[in-house]
C-alpha positions as CSV (number, residue, x, y, z in Angstrom):
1,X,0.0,0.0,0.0
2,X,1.9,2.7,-1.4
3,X,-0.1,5.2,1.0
4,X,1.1,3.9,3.9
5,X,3.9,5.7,5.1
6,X,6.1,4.1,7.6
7,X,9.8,5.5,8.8
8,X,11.4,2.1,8.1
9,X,10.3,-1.1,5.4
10,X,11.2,-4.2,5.7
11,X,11.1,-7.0,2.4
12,X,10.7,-10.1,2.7
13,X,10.1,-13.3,0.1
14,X,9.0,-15.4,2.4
15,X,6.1,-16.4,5.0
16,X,8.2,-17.7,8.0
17,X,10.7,-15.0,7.7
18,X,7.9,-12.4,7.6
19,X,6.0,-14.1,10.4
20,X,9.4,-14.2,12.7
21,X,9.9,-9.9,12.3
22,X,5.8,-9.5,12.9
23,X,6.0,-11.0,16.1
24,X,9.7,-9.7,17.1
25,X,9.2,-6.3,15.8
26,X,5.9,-6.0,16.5
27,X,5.2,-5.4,13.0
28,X,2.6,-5.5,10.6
29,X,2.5,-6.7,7.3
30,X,-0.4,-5.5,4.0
31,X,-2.0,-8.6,2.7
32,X,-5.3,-10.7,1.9
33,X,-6.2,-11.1,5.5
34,X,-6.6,-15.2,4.7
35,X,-4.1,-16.6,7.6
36,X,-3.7,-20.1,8.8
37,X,-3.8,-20.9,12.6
38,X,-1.9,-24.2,11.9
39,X,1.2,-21.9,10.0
40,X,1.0,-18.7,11.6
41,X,-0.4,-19.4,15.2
42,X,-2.7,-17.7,17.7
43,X,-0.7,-14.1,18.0
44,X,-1.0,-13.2,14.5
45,X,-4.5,-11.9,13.5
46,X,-5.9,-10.1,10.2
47,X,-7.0,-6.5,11.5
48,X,-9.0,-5.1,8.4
49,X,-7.6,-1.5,7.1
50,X,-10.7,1.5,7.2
51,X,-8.9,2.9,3.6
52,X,-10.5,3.1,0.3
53,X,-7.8,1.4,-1.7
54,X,-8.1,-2.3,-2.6
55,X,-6.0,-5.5,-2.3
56,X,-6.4,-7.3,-5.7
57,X,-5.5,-11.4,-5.7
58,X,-4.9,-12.8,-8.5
59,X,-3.3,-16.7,-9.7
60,X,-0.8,-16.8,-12.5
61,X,-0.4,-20.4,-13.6
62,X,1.5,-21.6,-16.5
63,X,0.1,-22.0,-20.0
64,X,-2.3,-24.8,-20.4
65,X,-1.2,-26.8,-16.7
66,X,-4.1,-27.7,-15.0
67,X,-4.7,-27.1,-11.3
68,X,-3.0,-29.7,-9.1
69,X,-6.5,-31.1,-6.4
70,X,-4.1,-29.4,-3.9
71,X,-4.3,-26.3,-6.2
72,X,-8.3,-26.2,-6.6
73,X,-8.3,-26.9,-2.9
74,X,-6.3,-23.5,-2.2
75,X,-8.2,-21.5,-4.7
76,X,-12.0,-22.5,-3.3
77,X,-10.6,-21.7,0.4
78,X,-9.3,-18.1,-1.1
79,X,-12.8,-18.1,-2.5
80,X,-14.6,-18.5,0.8
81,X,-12.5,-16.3,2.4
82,X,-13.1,-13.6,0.2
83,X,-16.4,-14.4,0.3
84,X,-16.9,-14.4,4.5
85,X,-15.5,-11.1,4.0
86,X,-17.9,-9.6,1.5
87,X,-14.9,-9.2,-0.9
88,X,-15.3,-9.7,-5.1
89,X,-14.3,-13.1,-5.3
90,X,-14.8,-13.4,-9.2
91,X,-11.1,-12.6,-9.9
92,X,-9.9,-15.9,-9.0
């Protein structure tokens, strides 16, 4: 979210790592809001943003490849979600 201004940023590529500095730098992190329990545990939570600008999720697959069951799995919980939440779901 470009509009949020902080004094530092930190980058990350990758869910653990970004977990790790949320809960030792007290941090926060702009995303989905779809969390696990099982991966992320109990102390991090989704806190929805009162903004006007949207979060757009999107799959990119490759060419023809079909979804893998795991695959279709994912996508129809991101569905849900987004659907609990009263979000646009059709993008996915």
């Amino acid at each position: 979210m470009p509009s949020i201004d902080r004094k530092k940023n930190i980058r990350v590529r990758d869910r653990a790592t970004m977990t790790n500095l949320i809960l030792g730098l007290n941090g926060f992190t702009v995303a989905s809001g779809a969390l696990s329990r099982e991966l992320n545990g109990p102390d991090v939570v989704a806190v929805p943003l009162k903004m006007d600008e949207m979060i757009r999720v999107g799959l990119v697959m490759q060419g023809d490849t079909p979804l893998s069951s795991a695959g279709k799995i994912f996508v129809s919980a991101i569905r849900k979600c987004c659907a609990e939440r009263s979000y646009d779901a059709a993008g996915l």
